[in-house]
ChimeraX commands (.cxc) that place a marker at each C-alpha (Angstrom):
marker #1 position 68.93,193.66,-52.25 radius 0.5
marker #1 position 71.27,196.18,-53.29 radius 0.5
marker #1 position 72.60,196.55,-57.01 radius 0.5
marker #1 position 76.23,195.47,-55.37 radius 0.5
marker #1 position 74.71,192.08,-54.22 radius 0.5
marker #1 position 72.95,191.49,-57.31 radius 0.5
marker #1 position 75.87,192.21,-59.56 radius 0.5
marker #1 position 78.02,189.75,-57.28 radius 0.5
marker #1 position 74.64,187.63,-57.53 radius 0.5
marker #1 position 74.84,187.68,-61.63 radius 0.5
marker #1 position 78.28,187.84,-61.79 radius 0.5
marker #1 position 78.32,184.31,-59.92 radius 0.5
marker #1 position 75.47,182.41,-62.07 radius 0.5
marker #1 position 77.24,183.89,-65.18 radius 0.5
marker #1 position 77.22,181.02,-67.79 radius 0.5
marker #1 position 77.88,180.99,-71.24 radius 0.5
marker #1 position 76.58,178.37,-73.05 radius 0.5
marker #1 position 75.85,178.27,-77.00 radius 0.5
marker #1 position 75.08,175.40,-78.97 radius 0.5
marker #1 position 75.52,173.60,-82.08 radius 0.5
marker #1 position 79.41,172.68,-81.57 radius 0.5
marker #1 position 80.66,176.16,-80.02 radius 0.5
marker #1 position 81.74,176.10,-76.04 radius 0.5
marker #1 position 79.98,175.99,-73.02 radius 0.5
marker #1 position 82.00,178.24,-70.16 radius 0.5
marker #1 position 80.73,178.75,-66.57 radius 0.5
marker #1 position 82.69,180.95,-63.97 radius 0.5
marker #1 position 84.12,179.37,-61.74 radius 0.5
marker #1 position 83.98,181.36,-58.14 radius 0.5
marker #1 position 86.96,180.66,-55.53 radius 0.5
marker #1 position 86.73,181.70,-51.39 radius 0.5
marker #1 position 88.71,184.45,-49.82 radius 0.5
marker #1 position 90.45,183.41,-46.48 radius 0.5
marker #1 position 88.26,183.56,-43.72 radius 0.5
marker #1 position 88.44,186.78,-41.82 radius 0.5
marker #1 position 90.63,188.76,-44.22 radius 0.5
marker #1 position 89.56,191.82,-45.92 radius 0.5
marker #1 position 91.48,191.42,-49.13 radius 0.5
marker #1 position 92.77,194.85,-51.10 radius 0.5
marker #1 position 91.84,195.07,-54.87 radius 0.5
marker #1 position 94.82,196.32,-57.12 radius 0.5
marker #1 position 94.78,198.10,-60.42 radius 0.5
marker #1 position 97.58,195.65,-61.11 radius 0.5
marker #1 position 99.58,192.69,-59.80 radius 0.5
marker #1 position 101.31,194.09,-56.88 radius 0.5
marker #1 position 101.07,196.84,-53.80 radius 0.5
marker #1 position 102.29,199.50,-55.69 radius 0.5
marker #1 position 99.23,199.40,-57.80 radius 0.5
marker #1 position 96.53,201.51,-56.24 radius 0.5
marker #1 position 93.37,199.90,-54.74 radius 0.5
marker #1 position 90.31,199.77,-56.58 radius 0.5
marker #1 position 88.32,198.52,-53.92 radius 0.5
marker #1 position 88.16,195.86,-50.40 radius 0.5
marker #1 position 86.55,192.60,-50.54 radius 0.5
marker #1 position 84.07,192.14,-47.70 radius 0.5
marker #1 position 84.02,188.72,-45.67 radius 0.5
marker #1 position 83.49,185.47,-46.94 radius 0.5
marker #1 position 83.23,186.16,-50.32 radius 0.5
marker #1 position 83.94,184.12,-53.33 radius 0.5
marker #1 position 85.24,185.44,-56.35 radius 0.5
marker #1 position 86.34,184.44,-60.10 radius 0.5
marker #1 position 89.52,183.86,-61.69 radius 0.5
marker #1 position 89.66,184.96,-65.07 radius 0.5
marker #1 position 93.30,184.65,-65.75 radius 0.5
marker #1 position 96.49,184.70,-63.70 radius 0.5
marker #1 position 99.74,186.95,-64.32 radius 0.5
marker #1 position 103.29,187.28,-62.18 radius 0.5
marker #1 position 104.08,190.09,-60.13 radius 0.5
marker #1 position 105.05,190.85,-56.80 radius 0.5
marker #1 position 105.84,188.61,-54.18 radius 0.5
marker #1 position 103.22,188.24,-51.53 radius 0.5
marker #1 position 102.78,185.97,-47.89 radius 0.5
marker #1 position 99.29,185.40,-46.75 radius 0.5
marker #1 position 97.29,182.52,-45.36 radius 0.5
marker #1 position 98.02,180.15,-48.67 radius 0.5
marker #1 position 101.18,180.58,-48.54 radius 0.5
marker #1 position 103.95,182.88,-50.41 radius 0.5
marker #1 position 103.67,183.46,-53.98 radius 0.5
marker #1 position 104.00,186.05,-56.76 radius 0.5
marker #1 position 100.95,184.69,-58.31 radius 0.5
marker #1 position 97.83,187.49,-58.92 radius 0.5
marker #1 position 94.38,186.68,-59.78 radius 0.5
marker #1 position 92.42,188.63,-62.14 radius 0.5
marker #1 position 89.33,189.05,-60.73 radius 0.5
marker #1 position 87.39,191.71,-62.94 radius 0.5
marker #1 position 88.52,194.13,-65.56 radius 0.5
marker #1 position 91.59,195.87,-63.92 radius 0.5
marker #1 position 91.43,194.13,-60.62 radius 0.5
marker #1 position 93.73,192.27,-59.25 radius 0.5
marker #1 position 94.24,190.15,-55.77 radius 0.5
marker #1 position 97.22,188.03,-54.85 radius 0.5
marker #1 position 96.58,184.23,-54.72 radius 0.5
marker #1 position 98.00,183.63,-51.46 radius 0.5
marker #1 position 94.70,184.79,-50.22 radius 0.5
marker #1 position 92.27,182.89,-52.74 radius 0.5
marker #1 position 91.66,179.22,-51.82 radius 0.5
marker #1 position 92.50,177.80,-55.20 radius 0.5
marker #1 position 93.05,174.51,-53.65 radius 0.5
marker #1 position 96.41,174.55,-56.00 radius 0.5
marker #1 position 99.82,176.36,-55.06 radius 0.5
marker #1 position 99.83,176.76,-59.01 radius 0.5
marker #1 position 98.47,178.09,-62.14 radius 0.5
marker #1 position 94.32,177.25,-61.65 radius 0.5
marker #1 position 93.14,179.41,-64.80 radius 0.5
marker #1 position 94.98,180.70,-67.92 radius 0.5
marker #1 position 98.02,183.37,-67.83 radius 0.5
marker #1 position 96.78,187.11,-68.53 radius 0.5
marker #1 position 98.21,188.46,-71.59 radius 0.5
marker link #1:1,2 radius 0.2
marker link #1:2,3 radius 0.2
marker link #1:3,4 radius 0.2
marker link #1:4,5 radius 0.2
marker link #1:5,6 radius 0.2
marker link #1:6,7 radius 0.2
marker link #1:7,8 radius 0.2
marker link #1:8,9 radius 0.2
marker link #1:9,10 radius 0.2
marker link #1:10,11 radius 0.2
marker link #1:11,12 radius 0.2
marker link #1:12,13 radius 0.2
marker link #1:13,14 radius 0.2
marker link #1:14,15 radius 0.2
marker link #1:15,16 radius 0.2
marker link #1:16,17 radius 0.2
marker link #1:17,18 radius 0.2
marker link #1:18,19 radius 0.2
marker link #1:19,20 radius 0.2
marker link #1:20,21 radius 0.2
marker link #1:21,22 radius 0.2
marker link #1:22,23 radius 0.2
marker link #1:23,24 radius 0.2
marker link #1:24,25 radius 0.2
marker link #1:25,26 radius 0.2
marker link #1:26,27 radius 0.2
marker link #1:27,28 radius 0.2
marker link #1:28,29 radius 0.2
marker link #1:29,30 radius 0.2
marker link #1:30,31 radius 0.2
marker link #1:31,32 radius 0.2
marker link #1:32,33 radius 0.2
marker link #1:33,34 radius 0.2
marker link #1:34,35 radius 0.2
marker link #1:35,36 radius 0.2
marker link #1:36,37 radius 0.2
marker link #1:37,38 radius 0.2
marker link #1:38,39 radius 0.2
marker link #1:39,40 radius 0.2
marker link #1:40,41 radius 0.2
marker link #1:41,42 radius 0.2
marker link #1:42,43 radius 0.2
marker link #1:43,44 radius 0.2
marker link #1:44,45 radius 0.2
marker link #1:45,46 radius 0.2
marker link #1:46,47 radius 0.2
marker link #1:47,48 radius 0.2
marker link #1:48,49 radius 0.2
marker link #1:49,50 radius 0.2
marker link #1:50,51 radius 0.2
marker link #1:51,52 radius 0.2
marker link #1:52,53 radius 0.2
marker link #1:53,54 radius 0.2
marker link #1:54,55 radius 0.2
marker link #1:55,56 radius 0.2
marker link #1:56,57 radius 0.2
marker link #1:57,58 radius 0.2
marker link #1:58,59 radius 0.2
marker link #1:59,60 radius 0.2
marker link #1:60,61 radius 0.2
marker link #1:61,62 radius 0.2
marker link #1:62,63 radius 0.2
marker link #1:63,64 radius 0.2
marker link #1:64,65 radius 0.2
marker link #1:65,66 radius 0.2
marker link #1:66,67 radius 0.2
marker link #1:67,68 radius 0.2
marker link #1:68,69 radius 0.2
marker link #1:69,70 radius 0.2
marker link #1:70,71 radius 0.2
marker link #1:71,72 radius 0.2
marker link #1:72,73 radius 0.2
marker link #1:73,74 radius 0.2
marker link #1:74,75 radius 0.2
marker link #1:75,76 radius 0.2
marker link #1:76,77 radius 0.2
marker link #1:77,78 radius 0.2
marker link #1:78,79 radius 0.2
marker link #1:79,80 radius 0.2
marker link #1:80,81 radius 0.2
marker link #1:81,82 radius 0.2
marker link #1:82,83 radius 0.2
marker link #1:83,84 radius 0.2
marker link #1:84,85 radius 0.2
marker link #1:85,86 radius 0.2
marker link #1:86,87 radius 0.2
marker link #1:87,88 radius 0.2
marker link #1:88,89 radius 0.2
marker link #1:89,90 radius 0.2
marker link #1:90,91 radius 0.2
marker link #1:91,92 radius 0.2
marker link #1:92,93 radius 0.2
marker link #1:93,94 radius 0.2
marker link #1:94,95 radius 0.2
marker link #1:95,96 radius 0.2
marker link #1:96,97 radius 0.2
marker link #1:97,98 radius 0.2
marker link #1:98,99 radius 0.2
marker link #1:99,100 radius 0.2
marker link #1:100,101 radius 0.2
marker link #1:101,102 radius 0.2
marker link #1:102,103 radius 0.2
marker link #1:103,104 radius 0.2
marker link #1:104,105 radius 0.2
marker link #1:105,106 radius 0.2
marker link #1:106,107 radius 0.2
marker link #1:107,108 radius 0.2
view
């Protein structure tokens, strides 16, 4: 296995769970579109660079969600980006959210 696949791996059983009255979080993990190899952004929109390309059928989390540019794609158009990482960004109308909305918390 390489150390990509078991960060992904980690990254996808990530839970946080303390007791004695303080919050239990897990990560939720959405799917890319089927046969799209999404483009990573340093921000939300294609002027930001790319920090990387999703491979195939992969899943990933939604921390937060901020505004920017105005994308079409297989869900549909929206200005919505998901922050998927530190500094990464993809635009929701290629994550199956299952929502055309707000599915996570605004950045910021």
């Amino acid at each position: 296995m390489g150390v990509d696949k078991a960060v992904d791996e980690a990254s996808e059983s990530r839970a946080v769970a303390e007791l004695d009255g303080v919050t239990t979080m897990s990560v939720v993990r959405y799917p890319i579109a089927p046969g799209y190899r999404v483009n990573v952004r340093s921000g939300p929109g294609t002027q930001y660079r790319i920090v990387r390309t999703l491979g195939l059928d992969v899943r990933v989390p939604i921390y937060c969600q901020t505004p920017g540019e105005w994308i079409s794609g297989p869900y549909g158009t929206t200005n919505l980006w998901d922050n998927i990482a530190s500094g990464e960004f993809v635009s929701d109308a290629y994550v199956n959210t299952g929502n055309d909305g707000y599915v996570a918390k605004r950045c910021g």
